[in-house]
Every structure is written in structure tokens, then in C-alpha cells.
C-alpha positions in Angstrom: 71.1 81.2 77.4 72.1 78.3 79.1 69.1 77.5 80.9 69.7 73.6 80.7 73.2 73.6 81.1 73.4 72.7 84.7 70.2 70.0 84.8 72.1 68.4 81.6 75.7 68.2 83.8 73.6 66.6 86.8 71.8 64.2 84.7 74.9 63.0 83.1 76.5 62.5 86.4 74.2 60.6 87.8 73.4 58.2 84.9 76.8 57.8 84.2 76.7 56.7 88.1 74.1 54.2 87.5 76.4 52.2 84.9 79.1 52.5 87.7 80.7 55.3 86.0 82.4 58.2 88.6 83.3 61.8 88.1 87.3 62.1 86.8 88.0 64.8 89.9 85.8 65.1 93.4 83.7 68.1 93.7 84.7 68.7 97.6 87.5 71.5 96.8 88.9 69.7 100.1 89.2 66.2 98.5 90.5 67.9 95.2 93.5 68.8 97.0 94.0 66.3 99.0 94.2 63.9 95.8 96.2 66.8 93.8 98.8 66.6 96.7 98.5 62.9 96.4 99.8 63.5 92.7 103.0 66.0 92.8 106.1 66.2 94.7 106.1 67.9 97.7 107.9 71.1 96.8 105.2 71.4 93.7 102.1 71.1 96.7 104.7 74.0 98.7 104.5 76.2 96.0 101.1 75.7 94.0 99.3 75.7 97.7 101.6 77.8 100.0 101.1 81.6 100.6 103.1 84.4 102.4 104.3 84.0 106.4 101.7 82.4 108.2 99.1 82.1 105.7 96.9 84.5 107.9 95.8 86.1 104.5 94.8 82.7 102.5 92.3 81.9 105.6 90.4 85.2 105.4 90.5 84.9 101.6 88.0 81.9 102.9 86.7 83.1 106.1 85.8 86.5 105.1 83.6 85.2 101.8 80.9 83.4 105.3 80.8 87.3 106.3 78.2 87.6 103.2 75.3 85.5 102.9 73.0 85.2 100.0 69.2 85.5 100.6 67.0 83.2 98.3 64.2 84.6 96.8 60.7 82.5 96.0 58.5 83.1 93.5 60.6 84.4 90.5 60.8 83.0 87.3 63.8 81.6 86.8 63.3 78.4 84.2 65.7 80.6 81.3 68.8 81.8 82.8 71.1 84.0 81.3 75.1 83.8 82.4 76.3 86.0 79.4 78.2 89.4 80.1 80.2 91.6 77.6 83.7 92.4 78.6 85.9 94.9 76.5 83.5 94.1 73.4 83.7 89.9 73.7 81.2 87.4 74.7 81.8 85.6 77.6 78.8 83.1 78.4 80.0 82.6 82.3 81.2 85.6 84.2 84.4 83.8 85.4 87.9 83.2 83.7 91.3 81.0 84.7 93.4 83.3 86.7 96.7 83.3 86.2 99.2 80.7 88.0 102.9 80.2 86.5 104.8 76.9 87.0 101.8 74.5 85.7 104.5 71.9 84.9 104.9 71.0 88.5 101.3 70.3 88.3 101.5 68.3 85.2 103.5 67.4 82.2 101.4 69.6 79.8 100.8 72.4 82.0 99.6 75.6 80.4 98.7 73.8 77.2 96.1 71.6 78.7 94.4 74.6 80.8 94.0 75.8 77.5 92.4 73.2 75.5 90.0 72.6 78.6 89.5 76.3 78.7 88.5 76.1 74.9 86.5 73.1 75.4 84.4 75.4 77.9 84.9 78.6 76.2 86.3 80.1 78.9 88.6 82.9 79.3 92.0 82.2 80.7 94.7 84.7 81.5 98.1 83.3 80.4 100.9 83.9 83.2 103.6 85.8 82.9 105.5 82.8 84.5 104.3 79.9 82.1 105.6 76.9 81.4 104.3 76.4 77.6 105.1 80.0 75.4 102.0 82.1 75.0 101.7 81.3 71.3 101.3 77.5 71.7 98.6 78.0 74.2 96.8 80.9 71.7 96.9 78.0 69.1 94.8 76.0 71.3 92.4 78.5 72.3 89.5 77.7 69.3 88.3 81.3 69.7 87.8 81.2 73.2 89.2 84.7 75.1 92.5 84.6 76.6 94.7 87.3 78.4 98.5 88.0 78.9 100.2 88.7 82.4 102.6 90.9 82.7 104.8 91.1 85.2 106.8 94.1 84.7 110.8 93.6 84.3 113.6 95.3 84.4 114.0 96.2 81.2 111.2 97.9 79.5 112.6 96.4 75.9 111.5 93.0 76.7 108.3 94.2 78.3 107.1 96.0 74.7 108.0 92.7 73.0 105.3 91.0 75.3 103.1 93.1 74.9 103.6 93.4 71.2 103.7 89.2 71.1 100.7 89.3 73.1 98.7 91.6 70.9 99.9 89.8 67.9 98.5 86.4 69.1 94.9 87.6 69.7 95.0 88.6 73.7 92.2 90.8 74.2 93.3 92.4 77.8 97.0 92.8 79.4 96.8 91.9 83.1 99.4 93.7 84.8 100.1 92.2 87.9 101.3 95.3 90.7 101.9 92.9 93.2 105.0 90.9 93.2 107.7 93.4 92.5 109.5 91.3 95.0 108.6 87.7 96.3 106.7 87.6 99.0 108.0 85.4 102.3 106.5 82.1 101.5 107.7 80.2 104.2 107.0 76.4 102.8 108.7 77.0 99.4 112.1 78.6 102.0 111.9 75.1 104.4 112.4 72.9 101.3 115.0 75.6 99.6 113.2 75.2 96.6 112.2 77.7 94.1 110.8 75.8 90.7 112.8 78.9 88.4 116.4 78.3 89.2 115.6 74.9 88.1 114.4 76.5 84.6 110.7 76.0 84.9 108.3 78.7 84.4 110.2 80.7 82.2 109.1 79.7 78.6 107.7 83.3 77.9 111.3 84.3 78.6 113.1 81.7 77.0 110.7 81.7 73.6 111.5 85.8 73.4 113.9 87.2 70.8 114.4 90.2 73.5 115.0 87.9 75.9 117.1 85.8 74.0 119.7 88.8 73.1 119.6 89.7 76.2 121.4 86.4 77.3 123.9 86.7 74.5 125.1 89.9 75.8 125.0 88.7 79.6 127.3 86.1 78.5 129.8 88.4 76.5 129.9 90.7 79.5 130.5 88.3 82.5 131.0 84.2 83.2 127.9 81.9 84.1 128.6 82.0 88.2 129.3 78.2 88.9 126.9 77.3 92.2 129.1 74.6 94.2 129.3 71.3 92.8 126.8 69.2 94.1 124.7 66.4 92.8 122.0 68.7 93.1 123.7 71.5 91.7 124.8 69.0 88.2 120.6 68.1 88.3 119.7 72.1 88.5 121.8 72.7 85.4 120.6 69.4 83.6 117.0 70.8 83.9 117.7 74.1 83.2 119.8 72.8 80.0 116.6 70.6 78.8 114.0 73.6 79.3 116.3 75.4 78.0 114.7 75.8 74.0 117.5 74.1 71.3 120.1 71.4 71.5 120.1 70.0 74.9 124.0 69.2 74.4 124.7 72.8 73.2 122.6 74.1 75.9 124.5 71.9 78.7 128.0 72.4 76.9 127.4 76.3 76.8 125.5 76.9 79.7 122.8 78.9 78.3 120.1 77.6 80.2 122.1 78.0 83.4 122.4 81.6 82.1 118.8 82.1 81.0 117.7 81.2 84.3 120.7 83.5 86.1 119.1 86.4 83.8 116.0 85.7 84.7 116.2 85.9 88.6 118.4 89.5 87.9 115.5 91.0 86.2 111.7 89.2 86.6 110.8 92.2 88.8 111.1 95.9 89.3 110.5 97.4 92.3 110.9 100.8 91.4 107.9 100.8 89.2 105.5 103.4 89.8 101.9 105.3 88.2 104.1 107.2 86.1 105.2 104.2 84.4 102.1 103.2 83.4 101.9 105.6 80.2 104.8 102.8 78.7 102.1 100.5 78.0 99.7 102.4 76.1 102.7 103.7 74.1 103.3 99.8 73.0 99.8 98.4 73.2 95.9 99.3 72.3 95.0 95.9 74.0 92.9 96.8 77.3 95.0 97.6 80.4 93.9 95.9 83.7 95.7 96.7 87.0 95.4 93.4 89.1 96.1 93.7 92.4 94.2 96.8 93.6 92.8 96.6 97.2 92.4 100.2 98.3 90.0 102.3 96.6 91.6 105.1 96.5 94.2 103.1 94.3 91.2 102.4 91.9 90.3 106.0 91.5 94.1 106.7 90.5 93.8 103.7 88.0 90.6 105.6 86.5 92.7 109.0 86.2 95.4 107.2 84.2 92.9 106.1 82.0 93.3 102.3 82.8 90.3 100.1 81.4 89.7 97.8 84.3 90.7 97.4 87.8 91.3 93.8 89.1 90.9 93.4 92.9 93.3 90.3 93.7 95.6 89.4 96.9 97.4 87.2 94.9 95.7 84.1 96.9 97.6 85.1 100.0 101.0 84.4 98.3 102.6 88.1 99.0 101.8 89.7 102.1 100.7 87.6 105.1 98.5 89.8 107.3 96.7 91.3 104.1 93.0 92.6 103.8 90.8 89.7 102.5 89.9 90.4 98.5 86.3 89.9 98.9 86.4 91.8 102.1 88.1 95.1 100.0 85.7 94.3 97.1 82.6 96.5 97.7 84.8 99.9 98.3 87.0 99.2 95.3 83.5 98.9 93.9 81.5 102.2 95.1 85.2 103.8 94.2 84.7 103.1 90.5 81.2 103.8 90.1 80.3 101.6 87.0 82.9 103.1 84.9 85.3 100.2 84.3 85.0 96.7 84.5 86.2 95.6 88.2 87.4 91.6 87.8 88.0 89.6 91.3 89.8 86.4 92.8 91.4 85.3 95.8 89.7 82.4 97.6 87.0 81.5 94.9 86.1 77.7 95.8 82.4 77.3 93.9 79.5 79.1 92.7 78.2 80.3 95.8 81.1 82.4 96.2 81.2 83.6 92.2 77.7 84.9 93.2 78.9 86.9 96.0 81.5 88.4 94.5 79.1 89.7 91.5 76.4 90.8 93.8 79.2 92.9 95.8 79.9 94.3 92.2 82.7 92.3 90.8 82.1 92.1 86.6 83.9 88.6 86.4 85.6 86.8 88.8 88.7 84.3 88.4 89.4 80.8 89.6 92.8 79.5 90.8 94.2 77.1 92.6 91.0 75.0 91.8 91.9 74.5 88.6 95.4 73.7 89.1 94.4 70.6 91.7 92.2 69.4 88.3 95.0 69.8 86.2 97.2 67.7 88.6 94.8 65.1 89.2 93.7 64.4 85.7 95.0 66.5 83.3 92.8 68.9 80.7 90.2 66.2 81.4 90.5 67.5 85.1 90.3 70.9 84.5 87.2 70.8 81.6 85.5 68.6 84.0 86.0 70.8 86.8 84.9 73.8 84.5 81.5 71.6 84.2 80.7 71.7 87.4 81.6 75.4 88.3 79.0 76.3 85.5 76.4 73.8 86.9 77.0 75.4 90.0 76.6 79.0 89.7 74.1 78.2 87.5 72.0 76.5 89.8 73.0 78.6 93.0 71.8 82.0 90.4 68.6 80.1 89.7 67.7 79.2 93.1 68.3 82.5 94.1 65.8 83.7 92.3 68.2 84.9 89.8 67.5 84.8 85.8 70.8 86.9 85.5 73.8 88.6 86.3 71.9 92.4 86.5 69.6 91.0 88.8 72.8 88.9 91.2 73.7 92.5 91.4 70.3 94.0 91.9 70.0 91.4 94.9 73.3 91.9 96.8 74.0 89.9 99.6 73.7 90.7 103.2 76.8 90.8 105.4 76.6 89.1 108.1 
């Protein structure tokens, strides 16, 4: 129960506000990106905020959530509220989780590492990406029993795939998110003005670089052809300076060999596959009996196929807007995802989540748990793991309080009262 959690969280804000005392982070997700931007360089605010062409898709993620408005009811007693839900067997006492976001060092210095104390601090779930800059055993460390999650993107070679999901099973993930959407990235127009992409530079890649898989893999790449030499250029000498000190080892032996400059050439050749199809999905259970969750599902008749190859949860996601510009809304594809499933398997959510008010909306359209982004990161830029375990807080406060003055005492009855589109 955590009936006092939110009234505790104001009271402490406030007092602490009579001594002179303000909040780490603002609670306007406006003003917390403004200051986050405020924070990094601009090609880290291009590719932690940007999406895909136009950003049509990030502004229905938004717009389409005012499209479903929740109607308080009076009268109902709500003075214990229960937040709890059961997912794959494990206690979760909110019914959101950290989504996955790669490149956290352009956010900040400690990057995955910090999301993951804060998220253990707050006991929290919080899928590790696929694209991290701190190796998923570090963060598991970290975790103080707390649920976490692996990402997978799927690679071209299916070797080095089995060793993450065998690495991720081995350091306590409960669930493998398998992220269908980025077989190719999408056109992200303010990350191609600047040129810049953070990977070429060596960031992001730890779960590569900290692989044994991976790691023979660049041995025999450099047995078989040279390290291609970009033209020389001050900011081609910088590109292989970072990529030699991200690089894991000697930074000499690392600059003087190349390696990181041929991690990071590996790394672009085969971070996606294109080709993959339903078919493949039968690889995964052969390596792993971790839960299997398809992120990135929109159409329902996509879910129902999950369900007949025996997936154990569906995970409706647009990626934020980051792939296809133009792209249904995720709340907006929610609901027939939903009556597509029919209570069988858990159906997780995210794409434009900015406070508790919309965490309730996605439950009452039938999401199981729902995932925060970018939110999060603009925390971690502005202050750290402080940032983020503060800003975890005051998402709890807030669903809390928006479920209680609903006239909700918990998440069956969210569900029970829906929401009315508009």
C-alpha cells in the first residue's frame, strides 16, 4: 500500500520550501527540458529530443493522449490506495518502469549507472538498452533487487545475439524487450543537420564492447580487412581519440591498434538486421526462458501473431516518434492492441508519457504498465541520479494522487473506469 506516499512527497516539498529549500529538477516537463538542454551540447539535445522527419509523430504522441479524458468520481473511498501489480511473477509497487534510451553518456557522465541506482532507490523497473553506455552487469550490480530488463536489438549475427541473451539471464533480467522497430534508423533530421551520430564516436556501445562475442568478432574483422582510414581531419583524429578511450583496455593500445576505431566500424556493419522476420522469433526461446516482449507493436493484428508464437507480452511503443514520421500515435493504437489480446498477455506502453494523468490513461485503455522516457533522461542531465530519483518521486506522487482523486483505490478499478474519448 502506499496510501501515504504522495501526501508524505508534498509535505516534504513544501517544508523544505519554507526553510528556503527548492526541488533539484522542475516538475513542468516543459521547464525540465528547457534546463536539460541548458546542460548538454547541442548534438546530445538533437539526438536525446529529436524524432523522425518532421516530428509529425512526437506531437500526436502528445496531442492524441487530450483525445481521452478522465472522469472523476465522488464519493468513493479512496484514503488506502493500492499501486501494486504482478508482472511475469515480480512485484512491482508502481505500474510504470524506465524505458529504454541508449547514449545516456551524452546526458551525463554516469549515464546508465545512475538511472540505475535512482531506479533502485525507487524500486523501479528499468529496461537496460541495447545501446548503453555502462555494460549491463555494472548497472545489474546496482539494482538492490529492484526489476530490470534487457533490450535487444537484433544483429546481424545471431552468435552475439545468444550471448546477450545468455549474459542477460545470467545477471538477473527478468523479461527480454525485443525492440522490432529500428531494423534501420529512422530519418531523424536534427541528428543529419549537425552530421552527428554519438556511435561512430564510440558511445553507446559498451554492451558490444564488454561482449566476448563481440570482442572475437573484431579480432577476426581485423585479420580479414584494414581499419578504413576516414580523411584526416581534426575531427576525424578526435573521432578515433574517443573511440580509442571508450574503447575497454589500454587507451595507448587501443589508439596504436585501432581497435576502437574497429569496434565502432563493426558495430555500424552489423547493429541491425533488416531481414528479420516471425520466423526468427523461435531463436530466442531456443537461448532463453526469460519472458519475451515484442516492443513496438501498433497493429493488432501484429499482436494476435505475437500471441500465436507464443510471445509473453506485447509492448505497444512508436519508439517516441524517433523512426517513422507520419506514424499512428501509441496511445491512439493502444485500445485495439488491447481488445486484440483479450487479457491473455501483459500489454506494456510508452511513447509521449509526461505525468500521471497520462499513466492513468494508458492503464484505463488497458495498458498493464507503462514506460517513461525522455523524462527521465532531462533528470539525469540536469542533476544526475538525484535528478532522476527525484523525478521518480514526483511521478509516484502524481499518479498516486491523480488515481485517488479519481475515485480510484487501484489499478483494477483505473481499468474498471476507462476514460472517455473525447
Amino acid at each position: 500500500m502506499l496510501n501515504t506516499r504522495a501526501a508524505n512527497r508534498q509535505r516534504a516539498i513544501y517544508i523544505a520550501g519554507a526553510s528556503g529549500i527548492k526541488p533539484v529538477i522542475p516538475f513542468d516537463v516543459d521547464l525540465l527540458a528547457t534546463k536539460a538542454k541548458a546542460r548538454i551540447t547541442p548534438e546530445a539535445w538533437a539526438y536525446i529530443a529529436g524524432g523522425a522527419g518532421l516530428e509529425n509523430t512526437m506531437a500526436s504522441n502528445r496531442s492524441a493522449f487530450d483525445n481521452w479524458q478522465i472522469v472523476p468520481r465522488m464519493l468513493r473511498n479512496v484514503e488506502q490506495r493500492d499501486t501494486s501489480l504482478d508482472l511475469f511473477g515480480h512485484k512491482m509497487t508502481v505500474p510504470f518502469f524506465l524505458a529504454p534510451i541508449g547514449v545516456l553518456e551524452m546526458a551525463h557522465p554516469e549515464a546508465d549507472l545512475a538511472v540505475a541506482r535512482a531506479a533502485a532507490l525507487a524500486q523501479v523497473p528499468y529496461v537496460f538498452s541495447n545501446q548503453a553506455s555502462v555494460p549491463m552487469e555494472q548497472c545489474a550490480a546496482v539494482m538492490d533487487g529492484a526489476p530490470h530488463f534487457f533490450q535487444l536489438y537484433w544483429s546481424k549475427s545471431n552468435e552475439l545475439v545468444a550471448s546477450f541473451l545468455q549474459r542477460a539471464q545470467a545477471n538477473g533480467s527478468k523479461g527480454i524487450v525485443v525492440t522490432l522497430d529500428t531494423t534501420m534508423l529512422g530519418w531523424r533530421t536534427r541528428d543529419l543537420d549537425l552530421a552527428y551520430l554519438p556511435f561512430l564516436r564510440g558511445m553507446g556501445i559498451a554492451q558490444y564492447t564488454s561482449d566476448p562475442v563481440f570482442q572475437q568478432m573484431v579480432d577476426a574483422a581485423a585479420k580479414d580487412a584494414p581499419t578504413a582510414s576516414p580523411k584526416v581531419t581534426l575531427t576525424a583524429i578526435n573521432t578515433l581519440i574517443a573511440a580509442s578511450r571508450r574503447h575497454p583496455g589500454s587507451f595507448w593500445e587501443n589508439l596504436r591498434t585501432r581497435r576502437g576505431l574497429r569496434a565502432v566500424q563493426l558495430f555500424t556493419q552489423i547493429y541491425s538486421r533488416p531481414n528479420i522476420t516471425w520466423a526468427d522469433l523461435p531463436f530466442l526461446r531456443e537461448h532463453t526462458d526469460l519472458p519475451i516482449i515484442l516492443k513496438g507493436i501498433l497493429h493488432p493484428d501484429d499482436a494476435r501473431k505475437a500471441m500465436d508464437y507464443g510471445v509473453d507480452a506485447v509492448y505497444v511503443s512508436n519508439h517516441g516518434g524517433r523512426q517513422v514520421d507520419g506514424s499512428i500515435s501509441a496511445i491512439e493504437a493502444l485500445p485495439e492492441v488491447v481488445q486484440a489480446i483479450r487479457d491473455k498477455i501483459p500489454v506494456l506502453f510508452d511513447s509521449g508519457v509526461r505525468g500521471g494523468a497520462d499513466i492513468f490513461k494508458a492503464l484505463a485503455l488497458g495498458a498493464t504498465a507503462v514506460g517513461i522516457g525522455r523524462p527521465y533522461t532531462y533528470a539525469l542531465a540536469i542533476a544526475g541520479w538525484r535528478g532522476v530519483a527525484e523525478l521518480l518521486e514526483n511521478w509516484v506522487a502524481d499518479f498516486e494522487l491523480t488515481m485517488g482523486l479519481a475515485g480510484c483505490n487501484n489499478l483494477a478499478a483505473i481499468r474498471a473506469a476507462g476514460v472517455r474519448k473525447v
